[in-house]
N, C-alpha and C positions, 0 to 999 in steps of 0.2 A: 587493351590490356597493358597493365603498368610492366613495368621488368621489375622481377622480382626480388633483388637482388642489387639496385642500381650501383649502391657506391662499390662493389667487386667488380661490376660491368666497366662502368666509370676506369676503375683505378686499370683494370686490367685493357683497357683501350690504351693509354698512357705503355703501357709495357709492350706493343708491339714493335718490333724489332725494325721498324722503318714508317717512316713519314709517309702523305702520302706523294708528295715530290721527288722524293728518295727514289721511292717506287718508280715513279716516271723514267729519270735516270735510269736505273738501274732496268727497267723495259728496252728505253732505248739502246742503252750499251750491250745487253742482250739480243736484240733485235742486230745491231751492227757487228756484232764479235768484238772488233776492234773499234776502237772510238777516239776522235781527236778530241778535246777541248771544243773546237771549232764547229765540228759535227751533232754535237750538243746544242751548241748556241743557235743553230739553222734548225735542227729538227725539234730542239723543245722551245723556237722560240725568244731565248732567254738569254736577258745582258751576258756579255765572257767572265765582269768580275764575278757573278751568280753562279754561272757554271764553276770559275775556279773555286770557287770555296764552296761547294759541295760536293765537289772532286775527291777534295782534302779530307772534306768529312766523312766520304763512303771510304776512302785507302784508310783513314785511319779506325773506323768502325769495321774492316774487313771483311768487305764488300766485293770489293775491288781493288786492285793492283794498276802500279802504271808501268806498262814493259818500258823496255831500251829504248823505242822512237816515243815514247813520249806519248804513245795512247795511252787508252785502258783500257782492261778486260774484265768483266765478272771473275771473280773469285770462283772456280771449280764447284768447289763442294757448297758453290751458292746459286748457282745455275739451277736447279732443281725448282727452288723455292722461286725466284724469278719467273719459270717454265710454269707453276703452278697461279702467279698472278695473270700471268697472260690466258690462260683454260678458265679460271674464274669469270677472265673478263669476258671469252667467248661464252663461257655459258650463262651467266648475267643478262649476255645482248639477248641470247637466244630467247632463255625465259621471258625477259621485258616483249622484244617483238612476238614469237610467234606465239607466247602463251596469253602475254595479257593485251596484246593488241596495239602498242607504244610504237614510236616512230620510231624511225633508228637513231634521231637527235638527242629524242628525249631518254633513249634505251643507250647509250652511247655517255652522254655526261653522267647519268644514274650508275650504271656501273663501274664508271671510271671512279666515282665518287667510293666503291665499297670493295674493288678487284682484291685490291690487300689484306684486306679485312676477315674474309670471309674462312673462318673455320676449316679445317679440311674435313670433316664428317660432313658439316653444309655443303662442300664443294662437288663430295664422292655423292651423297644425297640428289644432292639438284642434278649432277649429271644423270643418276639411274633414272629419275624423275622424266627428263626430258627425255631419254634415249625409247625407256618407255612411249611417252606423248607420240615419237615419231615412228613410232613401229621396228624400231632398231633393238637388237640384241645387245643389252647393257653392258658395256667395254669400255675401255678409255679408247676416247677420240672419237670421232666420225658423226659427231653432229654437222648436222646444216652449217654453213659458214656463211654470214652475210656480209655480202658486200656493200 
């Protein structure tokens, strides 16, 4: 089935509020609270010039702040949305492995590919969905965690 709609879909993909590298970043520096420059380059991977000038880019999009020593921290009132790309991604894995039968590799780059993306109606959605599938009383939190 075509999308109905493409060039709003299109235009409106363009208008999300982060990349999806941004996203990583910003996973990780949530994941760590506090973050060097340096902590970035080890855990995503990724050249220091790379990290610094996407440092620059999240402080100055207001993302992120760099304290006194010279880390970074999420932005407060951006933590939330952060919190909500990491639960997409858990519940992503969850639907890929236990509903459709996917590896955790292939369940794993897939998700990674849509964690930011994903609507919060799809998100509230797929969670009730799955809580359901496992015989859990629909809440936030408490799906299966795979390791």
């Amino acid at each position: 089935m075509r999308c109905t709609q493409p060039n709003k879909v299109w235009k409106g993909f363009h208008d999300n509020p982060m990349t999806h590298s941004e996203a990583h970043y910003l996973m990780t520096i949530y994941d760590l609270q506090k973050a060097r420059a340096a902590d970035l380059v080890t855990a995503l991977n990724i050249a220091a010039p790379t990290v610094s000038q996407a440092l620059k880019a999240l402080v100055k999009k207001g993302w992120i702040i760099q304290n006194e020593d010279k880390s970074f921290s999420l932005m407060a009132e951006r933590a939330p949305i952060v919190a909500q790309i990491e639960t997409n991604k858990a519940l992503l894995m969850d639907l890929f492995v236990t509903q459709l039968g996917l590896s955790k590799e292939i369940a794993d780059r897939d998700s990674c590919k849509i964690e930011h993306l994903l609507s919060p109606e799809a998100a509230a959605a797929l969670e009730k969905f799955l809580h359901k599938q496992h015989g859990h009383k629909a809440k936030s939190g408490g799906l299966p965690v795979l390791s």
